[in-house]
DSSP file (Angstrom, degrees, kcal/mol; ACC not computed):
  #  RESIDUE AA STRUCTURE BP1 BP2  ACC     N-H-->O    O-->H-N    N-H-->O    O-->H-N    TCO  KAPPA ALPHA  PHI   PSI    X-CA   Y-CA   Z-CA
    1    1 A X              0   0    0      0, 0.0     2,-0.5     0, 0.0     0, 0.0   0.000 360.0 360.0 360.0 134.0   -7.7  -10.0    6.9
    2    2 A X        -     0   0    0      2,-0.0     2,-0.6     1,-0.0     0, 0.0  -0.728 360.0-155.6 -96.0 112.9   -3.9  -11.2    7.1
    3    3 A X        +     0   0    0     -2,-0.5     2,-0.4     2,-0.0    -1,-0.0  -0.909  24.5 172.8 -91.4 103.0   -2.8  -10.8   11.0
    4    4 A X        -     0   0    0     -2,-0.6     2,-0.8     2,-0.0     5,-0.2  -0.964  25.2-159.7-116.4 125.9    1.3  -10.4   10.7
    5    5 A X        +     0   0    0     -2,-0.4     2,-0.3     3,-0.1    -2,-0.0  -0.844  37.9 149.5 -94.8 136.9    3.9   -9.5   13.8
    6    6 A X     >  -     0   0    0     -2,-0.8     4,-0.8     0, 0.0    -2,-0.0  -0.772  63.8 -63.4-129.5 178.7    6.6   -8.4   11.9
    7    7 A X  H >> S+     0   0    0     -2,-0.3     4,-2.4     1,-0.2     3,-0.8   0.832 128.8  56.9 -42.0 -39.4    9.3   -5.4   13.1
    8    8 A X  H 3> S+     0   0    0      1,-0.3     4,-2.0     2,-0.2     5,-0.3   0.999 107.6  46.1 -63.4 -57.0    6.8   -2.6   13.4
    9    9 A X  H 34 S+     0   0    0      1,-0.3    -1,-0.3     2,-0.2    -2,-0.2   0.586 114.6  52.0 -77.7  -1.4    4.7   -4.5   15.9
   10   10 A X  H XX S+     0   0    0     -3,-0.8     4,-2.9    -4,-0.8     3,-2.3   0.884 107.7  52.4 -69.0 -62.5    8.1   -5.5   17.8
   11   11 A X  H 3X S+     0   0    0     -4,-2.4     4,-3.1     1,-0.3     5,-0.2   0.837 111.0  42.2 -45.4 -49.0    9.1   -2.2   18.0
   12   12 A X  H 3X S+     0   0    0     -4,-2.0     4,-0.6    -5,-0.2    -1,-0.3   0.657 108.6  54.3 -97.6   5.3    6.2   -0.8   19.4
   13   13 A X  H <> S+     0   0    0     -3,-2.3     4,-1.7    -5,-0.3    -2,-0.2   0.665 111.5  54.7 -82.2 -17.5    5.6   -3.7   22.0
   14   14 A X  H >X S+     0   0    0     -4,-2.9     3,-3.5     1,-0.2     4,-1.4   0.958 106.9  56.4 -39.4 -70.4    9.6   -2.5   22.8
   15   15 A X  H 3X>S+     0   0    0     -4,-3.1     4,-2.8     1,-0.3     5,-0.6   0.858 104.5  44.3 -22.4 -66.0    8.2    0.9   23.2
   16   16 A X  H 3<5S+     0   0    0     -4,-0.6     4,-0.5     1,-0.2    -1,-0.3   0.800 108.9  55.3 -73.4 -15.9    5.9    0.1   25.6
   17   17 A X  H XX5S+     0   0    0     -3,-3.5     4,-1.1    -4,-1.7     3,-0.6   0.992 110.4  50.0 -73.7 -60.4    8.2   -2.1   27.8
   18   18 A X  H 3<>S+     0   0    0     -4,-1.4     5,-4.2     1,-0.2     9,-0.2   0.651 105.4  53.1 -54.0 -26.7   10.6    1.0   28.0
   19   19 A X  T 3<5S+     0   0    0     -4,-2.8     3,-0.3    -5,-0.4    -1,-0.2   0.687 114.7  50.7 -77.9 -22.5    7.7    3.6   29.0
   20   20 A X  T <4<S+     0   0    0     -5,-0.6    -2,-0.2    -3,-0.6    -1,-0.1   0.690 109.7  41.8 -74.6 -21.5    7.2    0.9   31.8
   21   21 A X  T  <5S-     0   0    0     -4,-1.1    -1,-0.2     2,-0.2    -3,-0.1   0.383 116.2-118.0-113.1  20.9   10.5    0.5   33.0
   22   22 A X  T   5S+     0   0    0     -3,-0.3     2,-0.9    -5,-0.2    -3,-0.2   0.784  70.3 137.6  67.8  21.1   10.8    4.6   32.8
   23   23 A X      < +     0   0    0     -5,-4.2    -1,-0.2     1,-0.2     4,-0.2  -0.876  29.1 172.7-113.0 101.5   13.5    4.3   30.3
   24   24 A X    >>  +     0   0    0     -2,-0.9     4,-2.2     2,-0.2     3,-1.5   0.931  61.6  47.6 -84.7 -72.0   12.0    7.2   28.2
   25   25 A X  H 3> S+     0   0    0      1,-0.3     4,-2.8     2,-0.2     5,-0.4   0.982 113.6  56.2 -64.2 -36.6   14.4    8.3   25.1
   26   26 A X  H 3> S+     0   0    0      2,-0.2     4,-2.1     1,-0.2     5,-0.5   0.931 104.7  47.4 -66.9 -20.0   14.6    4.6   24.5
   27   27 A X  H <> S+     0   0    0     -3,-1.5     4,-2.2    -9,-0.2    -1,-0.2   0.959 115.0  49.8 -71.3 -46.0   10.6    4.4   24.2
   28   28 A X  H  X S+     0   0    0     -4,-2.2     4,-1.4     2,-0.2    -2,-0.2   0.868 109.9  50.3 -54.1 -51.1   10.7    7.6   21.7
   29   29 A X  H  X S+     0   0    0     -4,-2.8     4,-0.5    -5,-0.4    -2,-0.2   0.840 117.4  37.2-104.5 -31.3   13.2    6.0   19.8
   30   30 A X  H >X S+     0   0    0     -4,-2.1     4,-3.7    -5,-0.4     3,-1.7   0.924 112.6  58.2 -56.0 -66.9   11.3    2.6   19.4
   31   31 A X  H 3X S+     0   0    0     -4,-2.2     4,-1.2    -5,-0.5    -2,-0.2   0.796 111.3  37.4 -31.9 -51.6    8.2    4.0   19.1
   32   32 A X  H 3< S+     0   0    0     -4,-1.4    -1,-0.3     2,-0.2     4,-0.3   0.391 112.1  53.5 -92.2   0.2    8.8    5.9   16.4
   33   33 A X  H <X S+     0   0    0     -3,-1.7     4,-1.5    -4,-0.5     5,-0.4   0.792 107.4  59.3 -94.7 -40.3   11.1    3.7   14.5
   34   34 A X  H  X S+     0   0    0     -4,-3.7     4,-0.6     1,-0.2    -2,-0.2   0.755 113.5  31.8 -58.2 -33.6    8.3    1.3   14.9
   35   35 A X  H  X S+     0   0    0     -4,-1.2     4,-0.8    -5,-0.4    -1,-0.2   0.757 110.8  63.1 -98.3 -15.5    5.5    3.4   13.1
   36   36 A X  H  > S+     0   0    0     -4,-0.3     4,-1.9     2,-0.2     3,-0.5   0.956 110.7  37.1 -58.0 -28.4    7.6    5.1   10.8
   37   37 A X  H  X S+     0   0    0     -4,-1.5     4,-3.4     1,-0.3     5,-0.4   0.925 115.1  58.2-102.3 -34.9    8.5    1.7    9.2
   38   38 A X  H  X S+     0   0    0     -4,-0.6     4,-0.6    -5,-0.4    -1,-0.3   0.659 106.9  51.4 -35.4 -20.4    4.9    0.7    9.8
   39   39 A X  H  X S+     0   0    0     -4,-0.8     4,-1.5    -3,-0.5     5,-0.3   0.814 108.1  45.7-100.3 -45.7    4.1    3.5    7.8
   40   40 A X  H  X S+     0   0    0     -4,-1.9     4,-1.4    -5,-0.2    -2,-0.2   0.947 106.3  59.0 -63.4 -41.3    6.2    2.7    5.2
   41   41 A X  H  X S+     0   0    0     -4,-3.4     4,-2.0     1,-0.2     3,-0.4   0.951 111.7  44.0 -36.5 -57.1    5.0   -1.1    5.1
   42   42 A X  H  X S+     0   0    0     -4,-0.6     4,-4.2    -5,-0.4     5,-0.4   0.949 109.4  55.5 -65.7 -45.6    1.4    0.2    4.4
   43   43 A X  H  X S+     0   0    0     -4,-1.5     4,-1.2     2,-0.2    -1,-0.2   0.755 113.0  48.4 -55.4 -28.0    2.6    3.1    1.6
   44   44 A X  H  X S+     0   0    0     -4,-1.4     4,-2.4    -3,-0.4    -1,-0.2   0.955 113.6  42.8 -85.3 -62.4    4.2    0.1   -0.2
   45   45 A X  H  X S+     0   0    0     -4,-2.0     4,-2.7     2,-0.2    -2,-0.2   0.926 116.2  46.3 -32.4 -62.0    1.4   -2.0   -0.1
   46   46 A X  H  X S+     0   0    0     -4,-4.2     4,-1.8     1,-0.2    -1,-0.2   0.875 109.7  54.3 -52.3 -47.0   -0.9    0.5   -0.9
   47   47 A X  H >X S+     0   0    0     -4,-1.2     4,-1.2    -5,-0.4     3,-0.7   0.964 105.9  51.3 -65.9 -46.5    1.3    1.6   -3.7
   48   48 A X  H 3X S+     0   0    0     -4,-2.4     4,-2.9     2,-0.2     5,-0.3   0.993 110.9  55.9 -52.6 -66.3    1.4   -2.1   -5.3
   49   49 A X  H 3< S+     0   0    0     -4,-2.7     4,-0.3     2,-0.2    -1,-0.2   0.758 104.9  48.9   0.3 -63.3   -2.7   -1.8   -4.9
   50   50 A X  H XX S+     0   0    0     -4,-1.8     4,-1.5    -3,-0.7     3,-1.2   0.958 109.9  51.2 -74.3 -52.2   -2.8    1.3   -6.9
   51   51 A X  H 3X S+     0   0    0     -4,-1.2     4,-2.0     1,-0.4    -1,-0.2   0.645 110.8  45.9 -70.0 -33.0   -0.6   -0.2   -9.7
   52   52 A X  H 3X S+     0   0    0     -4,-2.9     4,-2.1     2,-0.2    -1,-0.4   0.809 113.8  58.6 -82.0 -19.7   -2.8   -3.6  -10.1
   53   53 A X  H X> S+     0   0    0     -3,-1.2     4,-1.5    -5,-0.3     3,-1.1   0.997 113.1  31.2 -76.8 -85.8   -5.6   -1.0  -10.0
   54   54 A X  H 3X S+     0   0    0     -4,-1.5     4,-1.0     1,-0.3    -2,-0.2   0.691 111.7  60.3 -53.8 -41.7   -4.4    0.9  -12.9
   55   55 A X  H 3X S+     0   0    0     -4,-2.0     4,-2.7     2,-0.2    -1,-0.3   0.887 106.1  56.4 -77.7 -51.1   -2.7   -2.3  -14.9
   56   56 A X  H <X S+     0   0    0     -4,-2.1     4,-1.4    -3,-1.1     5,-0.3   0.983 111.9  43.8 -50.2 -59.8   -7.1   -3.7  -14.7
   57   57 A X  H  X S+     0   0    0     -4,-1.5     4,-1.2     2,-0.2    -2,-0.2   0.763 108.2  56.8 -58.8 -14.8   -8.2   -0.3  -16.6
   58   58 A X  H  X S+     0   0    0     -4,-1.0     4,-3.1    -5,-0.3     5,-0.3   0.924 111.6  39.8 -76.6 -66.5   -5.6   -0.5  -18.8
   59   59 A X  H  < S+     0   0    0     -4,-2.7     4,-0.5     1,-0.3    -2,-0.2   0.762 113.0  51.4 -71.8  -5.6   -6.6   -3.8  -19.9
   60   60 A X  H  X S+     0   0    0     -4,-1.4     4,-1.4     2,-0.2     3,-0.4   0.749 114.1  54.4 -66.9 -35.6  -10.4   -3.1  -19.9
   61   61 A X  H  X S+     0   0    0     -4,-1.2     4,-1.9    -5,-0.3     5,-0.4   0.989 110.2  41.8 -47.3 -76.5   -9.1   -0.1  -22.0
   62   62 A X  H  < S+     0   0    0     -4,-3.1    -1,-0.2     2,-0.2    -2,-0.2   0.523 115.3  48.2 -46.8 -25.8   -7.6   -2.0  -24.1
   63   63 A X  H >> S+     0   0    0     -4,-0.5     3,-2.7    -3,-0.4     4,-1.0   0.965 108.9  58.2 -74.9 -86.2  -10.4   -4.8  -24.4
   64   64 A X  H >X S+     0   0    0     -4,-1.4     4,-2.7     1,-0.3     3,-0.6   0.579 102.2  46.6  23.8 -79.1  -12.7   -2.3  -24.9
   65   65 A X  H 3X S+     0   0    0     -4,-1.9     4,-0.9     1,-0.2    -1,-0.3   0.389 111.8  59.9 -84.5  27.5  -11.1   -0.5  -28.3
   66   66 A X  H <4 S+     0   0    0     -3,-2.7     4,-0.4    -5,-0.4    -2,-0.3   0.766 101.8  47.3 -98.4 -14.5  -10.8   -4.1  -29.6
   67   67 A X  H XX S+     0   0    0     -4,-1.0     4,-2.7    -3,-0.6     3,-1.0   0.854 113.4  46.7 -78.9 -54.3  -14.3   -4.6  -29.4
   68   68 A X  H 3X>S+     0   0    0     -4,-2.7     5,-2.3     1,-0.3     4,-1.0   0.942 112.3  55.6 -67.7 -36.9  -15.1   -1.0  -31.2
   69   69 A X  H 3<5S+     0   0    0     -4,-0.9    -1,-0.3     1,-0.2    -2,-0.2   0.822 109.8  47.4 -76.3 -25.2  -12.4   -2.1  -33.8
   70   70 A X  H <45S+     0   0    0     -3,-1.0    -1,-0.2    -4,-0.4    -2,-0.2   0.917 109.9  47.0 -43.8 -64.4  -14.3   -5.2  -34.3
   71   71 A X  H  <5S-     0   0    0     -4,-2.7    -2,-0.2    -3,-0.2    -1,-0.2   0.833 122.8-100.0 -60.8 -28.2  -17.4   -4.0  -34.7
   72   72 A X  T  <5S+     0   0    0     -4,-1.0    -3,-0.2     1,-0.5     2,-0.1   0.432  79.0 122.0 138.7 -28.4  -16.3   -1.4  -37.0
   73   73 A X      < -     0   0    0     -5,-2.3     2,-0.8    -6,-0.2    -1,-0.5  -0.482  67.1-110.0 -96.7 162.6  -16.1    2.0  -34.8
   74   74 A X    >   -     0   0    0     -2,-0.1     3,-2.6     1,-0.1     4,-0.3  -0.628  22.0-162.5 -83.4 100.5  -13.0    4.0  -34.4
   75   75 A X  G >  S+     0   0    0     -2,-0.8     3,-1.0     1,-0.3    -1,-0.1   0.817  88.4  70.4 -49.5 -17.7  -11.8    3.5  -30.8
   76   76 A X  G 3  S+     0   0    0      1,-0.3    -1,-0.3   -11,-0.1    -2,-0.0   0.857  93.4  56.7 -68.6 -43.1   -9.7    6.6  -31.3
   77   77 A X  G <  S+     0   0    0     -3,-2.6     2,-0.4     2,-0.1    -1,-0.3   0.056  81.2 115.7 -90.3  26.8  -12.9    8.7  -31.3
   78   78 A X    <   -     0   0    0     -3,-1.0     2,-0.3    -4,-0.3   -13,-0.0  -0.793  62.2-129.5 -76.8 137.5  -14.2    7.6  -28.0
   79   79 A X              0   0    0     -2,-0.4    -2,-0.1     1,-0.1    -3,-0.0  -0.716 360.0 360.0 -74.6 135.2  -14.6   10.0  -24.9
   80   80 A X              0   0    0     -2,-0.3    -1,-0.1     0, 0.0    -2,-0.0   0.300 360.0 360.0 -88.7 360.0  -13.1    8.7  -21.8
């Protein structure tokens, strides 16, 4: 597991210095800038994931009807 402080994990140690020193709207306004973009970091990641995900079946797909065309069978007529 990759440990990175980046901006999110600033923001919401901010946060928590500003709910300490009682300076409220400013803790809200960290806080939440700090998981929103935290949130997006992961949705991007995740999204990159899915795509190498999909890009491996493709080419197993593809391996796959090269073998049946090899052999002889019509790859066309396979159930997925």
């Amino acid at each position: 597991m990759k440990v990175t402080i980046q901006m999110p994990e600033i923001l919401v140690v901010s946060a928590c210095v500003y709910f300490l020193n009682n300076m409220q709207v400013l803790g809200w306004v960290h806080l939440a800038l700090g998981l929103f973009s935290g949130l997006a970091r992961w949705s991007i990641a995740f999204q990159a994931k899915q795509q190498q995900v999909e890009k491996s079946a493709e080419a197993i797909q593809d391996l796959g009807n090269t073998l049946l065309g090899a052999l002889g069978a019509n790859p066309g007529q396979r159930i997925n």
